[in-house]
C-alpha positions as CSV (number, residue, x, y, z in Angstrom):
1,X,-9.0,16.0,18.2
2,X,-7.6,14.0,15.6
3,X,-9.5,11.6,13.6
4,X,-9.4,8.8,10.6
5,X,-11.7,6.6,9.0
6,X,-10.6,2.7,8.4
7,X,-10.8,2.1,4.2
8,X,-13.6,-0.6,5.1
9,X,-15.3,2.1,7.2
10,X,-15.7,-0.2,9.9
11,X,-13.1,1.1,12.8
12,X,-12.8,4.9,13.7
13,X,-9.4,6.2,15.1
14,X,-8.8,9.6,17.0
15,X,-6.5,11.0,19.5
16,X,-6.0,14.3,21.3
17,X,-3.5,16.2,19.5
18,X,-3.3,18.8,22.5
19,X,-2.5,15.7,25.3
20,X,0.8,16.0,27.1
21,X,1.2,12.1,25.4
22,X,-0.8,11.0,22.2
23,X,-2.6,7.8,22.2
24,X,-4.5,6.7,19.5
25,X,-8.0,4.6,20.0
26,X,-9.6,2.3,17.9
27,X,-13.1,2.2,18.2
28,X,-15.7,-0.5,16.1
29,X,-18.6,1.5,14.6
30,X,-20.8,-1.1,14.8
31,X,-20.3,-3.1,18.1
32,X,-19.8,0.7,19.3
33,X,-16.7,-0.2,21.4
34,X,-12.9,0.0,21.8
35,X,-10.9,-2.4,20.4
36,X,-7.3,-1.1,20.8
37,X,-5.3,1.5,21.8
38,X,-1.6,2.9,21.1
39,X,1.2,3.3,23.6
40,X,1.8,6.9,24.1
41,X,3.5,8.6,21.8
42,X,5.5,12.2,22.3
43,X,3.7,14.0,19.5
44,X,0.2,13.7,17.7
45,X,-1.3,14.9,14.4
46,X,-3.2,13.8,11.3
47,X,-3.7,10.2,11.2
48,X,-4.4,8.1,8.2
49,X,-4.8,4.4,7.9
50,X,-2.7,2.6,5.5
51,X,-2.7,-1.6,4.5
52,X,-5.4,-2.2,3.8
53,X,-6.4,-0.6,7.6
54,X,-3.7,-2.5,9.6
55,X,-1.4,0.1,9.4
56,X,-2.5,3.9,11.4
57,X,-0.3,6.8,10.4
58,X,0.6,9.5,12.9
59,X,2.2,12.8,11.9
60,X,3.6,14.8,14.6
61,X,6.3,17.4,15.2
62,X,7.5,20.1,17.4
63,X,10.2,22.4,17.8
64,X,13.0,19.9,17.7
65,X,11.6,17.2,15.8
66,X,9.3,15.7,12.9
67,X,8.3,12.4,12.9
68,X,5.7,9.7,10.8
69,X,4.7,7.2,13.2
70,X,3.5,3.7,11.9
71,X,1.8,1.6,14.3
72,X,0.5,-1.7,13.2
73,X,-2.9,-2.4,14.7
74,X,-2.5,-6.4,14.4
75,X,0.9,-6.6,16.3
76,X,1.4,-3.3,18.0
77,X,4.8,-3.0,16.0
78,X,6.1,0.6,16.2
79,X,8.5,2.1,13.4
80,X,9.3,6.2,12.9
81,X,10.5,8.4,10.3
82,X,12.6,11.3,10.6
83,X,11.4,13.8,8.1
84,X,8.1,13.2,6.9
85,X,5.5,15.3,8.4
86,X,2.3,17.7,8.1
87,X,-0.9,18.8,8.6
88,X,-2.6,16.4,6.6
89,X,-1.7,12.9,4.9
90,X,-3.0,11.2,1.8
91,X,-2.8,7.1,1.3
92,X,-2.3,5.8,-2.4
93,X,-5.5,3.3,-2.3
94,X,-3.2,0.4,-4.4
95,X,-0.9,1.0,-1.2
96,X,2.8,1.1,-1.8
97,X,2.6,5.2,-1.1
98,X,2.2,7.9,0.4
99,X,2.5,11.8,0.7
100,X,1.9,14.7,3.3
101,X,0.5,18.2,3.0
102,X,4.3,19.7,3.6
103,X,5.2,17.9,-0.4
104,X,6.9,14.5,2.0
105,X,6.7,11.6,0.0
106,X,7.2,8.0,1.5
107,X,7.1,4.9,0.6
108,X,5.1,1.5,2.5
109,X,6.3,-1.0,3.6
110,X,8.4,-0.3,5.1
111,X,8.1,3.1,5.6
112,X,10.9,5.2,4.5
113,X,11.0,8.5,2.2
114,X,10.8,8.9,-1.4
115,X,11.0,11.4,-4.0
116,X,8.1,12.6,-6.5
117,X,5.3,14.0,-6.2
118,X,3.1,18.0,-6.0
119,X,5.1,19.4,-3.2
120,X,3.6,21.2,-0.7
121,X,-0.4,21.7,-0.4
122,X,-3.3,22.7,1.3
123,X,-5.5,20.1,0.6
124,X,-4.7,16.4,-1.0
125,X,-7.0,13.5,-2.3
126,X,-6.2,10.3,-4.0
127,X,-9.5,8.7,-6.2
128,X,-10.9,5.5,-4.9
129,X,-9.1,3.5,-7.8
130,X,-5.5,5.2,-7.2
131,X,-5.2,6.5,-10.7
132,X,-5.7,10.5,-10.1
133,X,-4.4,12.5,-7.3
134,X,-5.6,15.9,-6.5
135,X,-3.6,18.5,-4.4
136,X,-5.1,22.0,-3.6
137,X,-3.2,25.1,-2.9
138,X,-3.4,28.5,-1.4
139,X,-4.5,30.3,-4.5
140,X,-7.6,28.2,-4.7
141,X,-6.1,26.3,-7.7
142,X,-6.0,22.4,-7.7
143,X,-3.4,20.5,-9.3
144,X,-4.1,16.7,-11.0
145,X,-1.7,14.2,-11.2
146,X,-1.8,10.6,-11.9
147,X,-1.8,7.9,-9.4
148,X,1.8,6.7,-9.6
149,X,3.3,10.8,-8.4
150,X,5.0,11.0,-11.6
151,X,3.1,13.0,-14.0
152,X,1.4,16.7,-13.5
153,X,-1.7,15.9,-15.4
154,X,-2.9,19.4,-15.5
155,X,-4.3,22.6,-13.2
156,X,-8.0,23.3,-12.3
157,X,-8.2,27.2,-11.8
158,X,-9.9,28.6,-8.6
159,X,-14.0,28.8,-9.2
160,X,-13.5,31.6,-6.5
161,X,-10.8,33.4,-4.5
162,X,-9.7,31.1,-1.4
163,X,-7.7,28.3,-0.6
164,X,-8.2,25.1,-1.2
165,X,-9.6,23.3,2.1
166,X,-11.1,19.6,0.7
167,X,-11.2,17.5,-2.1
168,X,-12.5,14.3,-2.8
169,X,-13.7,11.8,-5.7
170,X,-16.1,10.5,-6.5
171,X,-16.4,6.3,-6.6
172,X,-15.2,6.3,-10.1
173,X,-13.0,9.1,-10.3
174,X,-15.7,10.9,-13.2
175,X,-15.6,14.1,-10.4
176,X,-13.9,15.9,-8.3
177,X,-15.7,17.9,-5.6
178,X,-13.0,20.8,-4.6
179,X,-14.0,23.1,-0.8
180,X,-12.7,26.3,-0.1
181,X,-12.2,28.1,3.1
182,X,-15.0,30.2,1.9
183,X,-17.1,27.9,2.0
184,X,-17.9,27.2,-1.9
185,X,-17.7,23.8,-3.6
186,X,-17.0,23.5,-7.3
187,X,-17.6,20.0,-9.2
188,X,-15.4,19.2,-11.7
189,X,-15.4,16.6,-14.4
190,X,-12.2,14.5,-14.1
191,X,-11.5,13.4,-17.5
192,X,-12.3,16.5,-19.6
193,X,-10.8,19.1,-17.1
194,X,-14.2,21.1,-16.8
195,X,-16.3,22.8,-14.5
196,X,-20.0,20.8,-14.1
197,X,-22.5,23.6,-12.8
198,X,-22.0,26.5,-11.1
199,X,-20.2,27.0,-7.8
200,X,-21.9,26.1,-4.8
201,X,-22.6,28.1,-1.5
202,X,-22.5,26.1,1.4
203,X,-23.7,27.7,5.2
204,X,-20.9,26.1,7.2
205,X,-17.9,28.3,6.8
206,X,-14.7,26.9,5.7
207,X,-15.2,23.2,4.1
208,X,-13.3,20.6,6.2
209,X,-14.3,17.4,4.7
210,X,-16.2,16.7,1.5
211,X,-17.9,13.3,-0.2
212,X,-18.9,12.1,-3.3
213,X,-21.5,9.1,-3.6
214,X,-23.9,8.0,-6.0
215,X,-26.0,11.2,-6.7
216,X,-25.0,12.9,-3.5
217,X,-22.6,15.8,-2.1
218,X,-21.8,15.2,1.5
219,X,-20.1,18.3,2.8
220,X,-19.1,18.9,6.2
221,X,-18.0,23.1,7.3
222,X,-16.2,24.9,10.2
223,X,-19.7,25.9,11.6
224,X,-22.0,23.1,10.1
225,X,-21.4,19.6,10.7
226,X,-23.1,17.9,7.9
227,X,-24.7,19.0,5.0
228,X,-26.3,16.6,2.1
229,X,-27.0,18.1,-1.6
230,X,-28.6,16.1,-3.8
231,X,-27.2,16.5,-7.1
232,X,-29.7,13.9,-9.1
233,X,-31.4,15.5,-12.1
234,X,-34.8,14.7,-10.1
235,X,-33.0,16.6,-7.2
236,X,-32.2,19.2,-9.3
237,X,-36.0,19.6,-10.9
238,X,-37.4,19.5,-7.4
239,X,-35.4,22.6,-6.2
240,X,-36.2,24.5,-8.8
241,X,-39.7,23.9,-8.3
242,X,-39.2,24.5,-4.3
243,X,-37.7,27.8,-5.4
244,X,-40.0,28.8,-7.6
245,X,-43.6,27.8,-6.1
246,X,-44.9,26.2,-9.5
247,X,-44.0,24.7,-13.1
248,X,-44.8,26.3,-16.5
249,X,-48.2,27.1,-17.0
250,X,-49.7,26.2,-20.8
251,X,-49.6,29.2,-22.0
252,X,-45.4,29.8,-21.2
253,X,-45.4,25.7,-22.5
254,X,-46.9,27.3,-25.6
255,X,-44.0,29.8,-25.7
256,X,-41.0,28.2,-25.0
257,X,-42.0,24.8,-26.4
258,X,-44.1,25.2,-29.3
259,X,-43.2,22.1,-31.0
260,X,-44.3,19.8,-28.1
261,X,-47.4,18.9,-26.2
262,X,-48.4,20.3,-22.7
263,X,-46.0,18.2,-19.8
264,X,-46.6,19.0,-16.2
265,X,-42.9,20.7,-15.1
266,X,-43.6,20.4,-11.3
267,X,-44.6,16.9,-9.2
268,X,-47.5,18.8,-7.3
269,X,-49.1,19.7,-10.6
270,X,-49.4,16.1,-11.4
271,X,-51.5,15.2,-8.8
């Protein structure tokens, strides 16, 4: 099954890659029905939405041919592209752009190819404000670049061994949240190029899907659906005092803080 989310989050869009014919359906998330469908198409993949959300994307390919499908949602106009394909496609948010997982590069509207860009990736993410782009490879290591395709802004090593799997920004492109196919996730602080905390473990196997928002990791892995990690410094306090099963008592106040009076570390000890 192949699935994309509108940029307004409103309208969900999936297909059945496997189908003798694709189809793609529209369905509203909050009337909870369908509100259009596609005419069949030969071959089915990744689908993306593009316009604002009245554009949806559809890679396929097969032996003989390799296709991007545009079908516009408003008019049920239908236009292809030979030669742009793969197993994953990323949308510039200011529009006007886009690239696929195989290193394609094509430009909208109308679609046709263009040049630029990482090449081929595991993984690709634009930020929410189209300035960064961030493309993940099979040595774990994740490439920026800036909005536009036409600098290499730098390399983020691997935090562990594994390929790269997800990426994705957060609101205002301050982080990047990278998944492996190991299942870690490593923040990363945009601007300065630096790791922020440790790696983290996730349960769910391979990471498919990753989000940033506010305070909160969203993480979604091969065996685990959803996972949310709080990454407030609140959050953060209360793990550690989860973990732990109580704050600082006085006395280890007295030794690591000398210089300042007795706090309560812990919310139970408060009460």
């Amino acid at each position: 099954m192949e699935a994309a989310l509108s940029p307004d989050g409103r309208t969900l869009a999936y297909g059945d890659a496997y189908a003798a014919s694709f189809t793609a359906t529209l369905w509203d998330l909050a009337d909870r029905r369908i509100t259009g469908q596609s005419p069949p198409f030969r071959h089915g993949g990744p689908l993306a939405f593009a316009q604002r959300g009245e554009l949806l994307l559809i890679s396929g390919a097969s032996a003989a041919e390799e296709t991007l499908t545009s079908w516009d949602t408003r008019t049920g106009a239908v236009t292809t592209t030979p030669g742009v394909t793969g197993s994953g496609i990323a949308v510039a948010p200011r529009g006007g752009r886009l690239l696929t997982t195989r290193g394609d590069v094509a430009s909208l509207p109308p679609l046709r190819r263009a040049g630029g860009g990482p090449g081929p990736a595991q993984a690709l993410a634009f930020s929410p404000d189209g300035r960064f782009l961030a493309a993940g490879d099979t040595r774990g290591r994740t490439a920026l670049w800036d909005g536009d395709l036409r600098s290499n802004l730098g390399t983020l090593p691997p935090a562990v061994s594994g390929a790269v799997t997800a990426l994705a920004f957060s609101p205002d492109a301050g982080l990047l949240a990278v998944g492996t196919e190991t299942g870690i996730v490593q923040l990363w602080d945009t601007a300065g190029r630096r790791p922020v905390g440790p790696p983290l473990a996730t349960p769910g196997g391979a990471v498919l899907t990753l989000s940033l928002s506010g305070d909160a990791l969203s993480v979604a892995g091969k065996h685990l659906p959803f996972q949310r990690y709080d990454l407030s410094a609140a959050g953060a306090a209360s793990t550690v005092c989860r973990r732990v099963g109580h704050g600082l008592g006085q006395e280890e106040w007295a030794t690591y803080f000398p210089d300042f009076s007795y706090q309560p570390t812990c919310e139970a000890e408060d009460r």
